[in-house]
C-alpha positions, 0 to 999 in steps of 0.5 A: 500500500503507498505511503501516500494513501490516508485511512480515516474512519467517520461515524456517520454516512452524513460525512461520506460524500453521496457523489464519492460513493457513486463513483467508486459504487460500480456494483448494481446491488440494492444494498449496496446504494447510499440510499440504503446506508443512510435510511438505516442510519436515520431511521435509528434502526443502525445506532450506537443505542442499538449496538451498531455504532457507525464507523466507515472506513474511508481511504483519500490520496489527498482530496480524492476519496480512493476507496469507501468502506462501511463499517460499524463498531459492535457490542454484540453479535446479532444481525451479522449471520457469520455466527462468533457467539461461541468466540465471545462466550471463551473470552467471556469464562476468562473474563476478557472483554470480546467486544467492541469489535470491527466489523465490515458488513451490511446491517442485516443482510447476509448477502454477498458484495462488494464490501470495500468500493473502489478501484484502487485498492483491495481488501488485502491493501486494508488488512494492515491499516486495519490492525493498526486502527485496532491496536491504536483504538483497542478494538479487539477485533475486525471482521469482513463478512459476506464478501468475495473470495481472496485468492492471494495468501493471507496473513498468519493472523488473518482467518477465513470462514465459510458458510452456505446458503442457497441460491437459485440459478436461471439456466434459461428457463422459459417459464417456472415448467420448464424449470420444473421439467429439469427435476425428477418425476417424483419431486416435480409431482410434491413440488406441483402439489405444494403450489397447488394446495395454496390454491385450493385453500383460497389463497390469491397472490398480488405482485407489487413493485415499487411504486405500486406499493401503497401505504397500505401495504408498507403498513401490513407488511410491517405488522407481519415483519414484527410478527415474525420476529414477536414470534420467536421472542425478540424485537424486530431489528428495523422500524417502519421509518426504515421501510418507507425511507427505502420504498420511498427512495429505491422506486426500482428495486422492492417486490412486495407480495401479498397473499389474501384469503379473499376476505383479507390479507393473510402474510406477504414476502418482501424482496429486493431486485437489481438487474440481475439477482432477486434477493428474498428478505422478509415474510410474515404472516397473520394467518398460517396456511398450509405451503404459502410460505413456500409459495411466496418465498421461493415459488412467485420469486423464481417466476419472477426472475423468469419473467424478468431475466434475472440469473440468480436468486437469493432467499437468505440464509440457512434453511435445509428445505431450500435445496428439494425445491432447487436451490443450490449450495454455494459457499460464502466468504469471510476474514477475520482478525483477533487481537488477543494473543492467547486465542489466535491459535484456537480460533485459527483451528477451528476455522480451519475445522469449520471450512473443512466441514462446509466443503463437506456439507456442500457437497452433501448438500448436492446430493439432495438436489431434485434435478435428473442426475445427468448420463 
């Protein structure tokens, strides 16, 4: 890294320059806009108060702002879906403090991207500076979840992690048939019949984009957002100001379904779209009806990557149950970096246990696949 090139880091998206972040934001990735840093920072949802202090790493060579990274200083670990709770409890039984730390990510969406935006440097440029802010700050650590692989060596002290999710991939399908007609018989008669059941139960769907998307609709989306969340005992991570801040200023990219019995609505599924992927994040629902879930999280998403030329589909994390309805296993990447000398060789270890295992359970995973096994 040139000796000319200065990190600082800021504590708010109000002192990033939305023009800088345009520039050197190349990807098309909805999450990945201004618009949707600084809704979560003014709505409160991404707050010191909340646990995710705001400290974005911007890189100048001069006035000229070389590289943009966000970044927040944590007190816990929720919200990041690269799960270090087992970390943070061996620092705890030696009574030695695991957070704040570091972590580069996007609040809440366990999606791969672009982490750092620029043209100039890569994430290895930033590994040393990034150990230095820590040791200054006595930051106890940084992390870089969801991003793309690094194929150069890493540092000795540098971890990568694994984990997998499920994605759907176009293979030019001409409609959801043509789709179904790459499975076995036996799993395209149960996927058939699951789409079928919904209907028979009364169930209609309405598809909303953008600007179609009333107040209304924000509103209903909302109670069963937090429904979801009530459900499970916690309080949901982002308010309602969040969602009309982003349905307000994203007018290209949010998918909203609806389900109603014909008296009422009864669950809905919010997605986020650019020109090439869908991205499923949110459902919830008043009323539970046999299926609908996977009708409106999976099923009407991989129609309207059809319809829409879209190639890939992300439905979010985890769940088993995405792979017999044809949603693949790939893997996902992310770095990471502890101060503490006495906990570097046993964390070392386990990542490298855990990436092992993911190979492993990625390549179980495809055996379970519903498609025709080719000659």
């Amino acid at each position: 890294m040139t000796t000319h090139i200065n990190i600082n880091f800021v504590n708010s998206i109000e002192n990033i320059n939305e023009n800088d972040w345009n520039k050197l934001n190349n990807s098309t990735c909805p999450f990945l806009r201004y618009d949707f840093f600084k809704a979560l920072e003014n709505s409160q949802s991404v707050s010191t108060q909340q646990g995710w202090q705001p400290h974005h790493l911007l890189a100048k060579a001069g006035d000229e702002v070389l590289a943009i990274m966000p970044m927040y200083l944590k007190s816990h670990s929720w919200g990041e879906y690269v799960f270090d709770w087992d970390w943070a409890d061996a620092f705890k039984r030696y009574n030695i403090d695991y957070y704040p730390k570091l972590v580069a990510t996007i609040p809440f969406t366990p999606v791969n991207s672009d982490k750092l935006l620029s043209s100039e440097l890569h994430l290895c440029n930033l590994f040393e500076p990034l150990i230095q802010h820590c040791e200054q700050e006595q930051i106890n650590s940084w992390h870089l979840l969801y991003c793309d692989q690094i194929t150069t060596a890493l540092p000795e002290d540098v971890y990568q992690r694994n984990t997998v999710q499920f994605h759907w991939f176009d293979r030019n399908y001409k409609s959801f048939d043509d789709f179904l007609n790459t499975f076995t018989s036996r799993k395209r008669r149960s996927t058939r019949k699951e789409r079928l059941s919904v209907v028979q139960q009364g169930i209609n769907i309405r598809r909303l984009v953008n600007h179609q998307i009333t107040q209304k609709d924000l509103d209903f989306f909302y109670l069963t957002y937090q429904l979801t969340y009530l459900k499970r005992g916690h309080q949901p991570h982002l308010n309602a100001e969040f969602f009309k801040d982003i349905v307000n200023k994203m007018t290209d990219n949010v998918l909203l379904l609806i389900a109603d019995n014909g008296q009422e609505d009864v669950a809905c599924a919010l997605f986020f779209y650019d020109d090439s992927q869908l991205y499923g994040r949110y459902w919830g629902c008043t009323e539970y009806y046999n299926n609908l879930h996977f009708e409106l999280c999976y099923y009407q998403g991989i129609e309207f990557c059809i319809e829409n030329n879209l190639t890939s589909f992300n439905p979010g994390t985890q769940g088993e149950h995405k792979i017999q309805r044809g949603f693949e296993p790939i893997l996902t990447y992310s770095y990471h970096w502890i101060m503490h000398p006495s906990f570097k060789d046993a964390i070392k270890d386990f990542c490298q246990q855990e990436q092992s295992h993911m190979l492993m359970y990625q390549e179980q995973c495809r055996e379970f696949l519903p498609f025709k096994k080719l000659d």
